[in-house]
N, C-alpha and C positions, 0 to 999 in steps of 0.2 A: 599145961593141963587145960587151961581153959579153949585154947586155939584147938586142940583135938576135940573137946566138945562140940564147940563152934560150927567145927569143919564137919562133924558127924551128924548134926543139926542140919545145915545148909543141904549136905547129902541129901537125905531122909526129906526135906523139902522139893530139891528140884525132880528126886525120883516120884514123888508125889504127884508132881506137876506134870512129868511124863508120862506118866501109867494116864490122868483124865487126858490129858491131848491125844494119846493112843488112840481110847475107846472111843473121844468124838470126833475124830477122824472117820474111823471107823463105821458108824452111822453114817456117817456123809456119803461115805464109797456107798455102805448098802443100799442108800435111797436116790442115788444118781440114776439120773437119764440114760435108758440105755443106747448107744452110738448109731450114729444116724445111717441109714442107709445108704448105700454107695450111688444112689440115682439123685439122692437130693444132695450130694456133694456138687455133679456136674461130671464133666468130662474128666477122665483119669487123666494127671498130670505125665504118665509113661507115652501116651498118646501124643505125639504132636500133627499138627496142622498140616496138609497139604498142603504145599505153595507152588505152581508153575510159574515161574519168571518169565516164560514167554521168550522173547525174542531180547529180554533188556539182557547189557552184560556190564559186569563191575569196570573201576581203573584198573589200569594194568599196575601192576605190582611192580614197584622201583625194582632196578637192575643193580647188583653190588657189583662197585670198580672193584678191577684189582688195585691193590697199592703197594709200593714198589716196600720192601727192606726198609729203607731207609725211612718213607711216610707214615710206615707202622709204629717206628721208633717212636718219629716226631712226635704224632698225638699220642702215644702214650703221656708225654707230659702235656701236650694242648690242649686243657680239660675244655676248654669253651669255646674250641674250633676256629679260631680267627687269626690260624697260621701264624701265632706269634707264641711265642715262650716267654711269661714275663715271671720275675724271678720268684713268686709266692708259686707259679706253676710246678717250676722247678724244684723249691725248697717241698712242698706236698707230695712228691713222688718217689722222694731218696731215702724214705724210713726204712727200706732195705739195707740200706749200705752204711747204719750206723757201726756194726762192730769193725768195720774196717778204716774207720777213723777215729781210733783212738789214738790221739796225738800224744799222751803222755805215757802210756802205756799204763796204766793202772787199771786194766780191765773193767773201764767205768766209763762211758762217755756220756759227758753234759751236751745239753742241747747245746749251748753254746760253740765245743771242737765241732760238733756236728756242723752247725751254720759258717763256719767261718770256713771250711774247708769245701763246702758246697758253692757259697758266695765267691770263694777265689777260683773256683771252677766256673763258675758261671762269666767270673768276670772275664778270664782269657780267651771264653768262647766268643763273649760279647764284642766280636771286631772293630764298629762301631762306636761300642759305648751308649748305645741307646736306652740301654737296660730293657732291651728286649730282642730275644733271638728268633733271628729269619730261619728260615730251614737251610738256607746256605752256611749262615752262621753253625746250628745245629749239627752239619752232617761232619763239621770239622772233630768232633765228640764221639765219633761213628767206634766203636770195640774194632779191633784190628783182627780180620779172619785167623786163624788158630791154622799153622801148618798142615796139611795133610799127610800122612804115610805116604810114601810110593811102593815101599813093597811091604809082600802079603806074610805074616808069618801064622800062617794056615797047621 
């Protein structure tokens, strides 16, 4: 009983408090400045500035290589360009391919099957053993082209 009082009290206060902030708002708007004319702004901001460049001319704008299949792969995992695949590159790129390594089959994979099944991937690509793959090493990884139809069943 007492907290519904309380709370009907509290009401009846801050609506109180609302209604005088209203009306001295109010006053304020009526006795404001009325807005300034558009010439002592300055020049419209829609307006922009004539500029002739004359005879200067910008750099020329880099030219995109083509890159072949196999380079487009590579740097997908080469996040930092330096033509090497070190195995945190590798391990950062494969968060697709967790549900197809579920090693126990319990429709559950821990980062753990994830990593070990990556790291033995990586290790057999690793010819060297450098713990880091060249794009030779890399292209050995390459997805095997998908047969094509020969005939049309139109």
């Amino acid at each position: 009983m007492r907290q519904t009082i309380l709370g009907v009290f509290l009401g009846l206060i801050f609506a109180g408090v609302g209604v005088f902030w209203w009306q001295g708002t109010a006053k304020v708007e009526a006795n404001a400045p009325p807005p300034p004319i558009a010439e002592e702004l300055g020049p419209s901001p829609a307006i922009l500035p004539i500029s002739d460049p004359g005879e200067m001319t910008g750099p020329t704008p880099p030219e995109a290589s083509e890159l072949t299949r196999e380079e487009k792969r590579f740097f997908r995992y080469d996040r930092n360009r330096d033509r090497k695949i070190t195995r945190n590159e590798m391990l950062s790129s494969r968060s697709d391919g967790f549900r197809k390594l579920d090693v126990d089959g319990n429709n559950l994979l821990t980062f753990e099957e994830w990593a070990v099944t990556t790291v033995t991937r990586f290790d057999e690509m690793d010819a060297d053993a450098n713990a880091e793959l060249s794009p030779a090493e890399f292209a050995t990884s390459a997805p095997k082209p998908k047969a094509r139809r020969t005939s049309c069943r139109c």
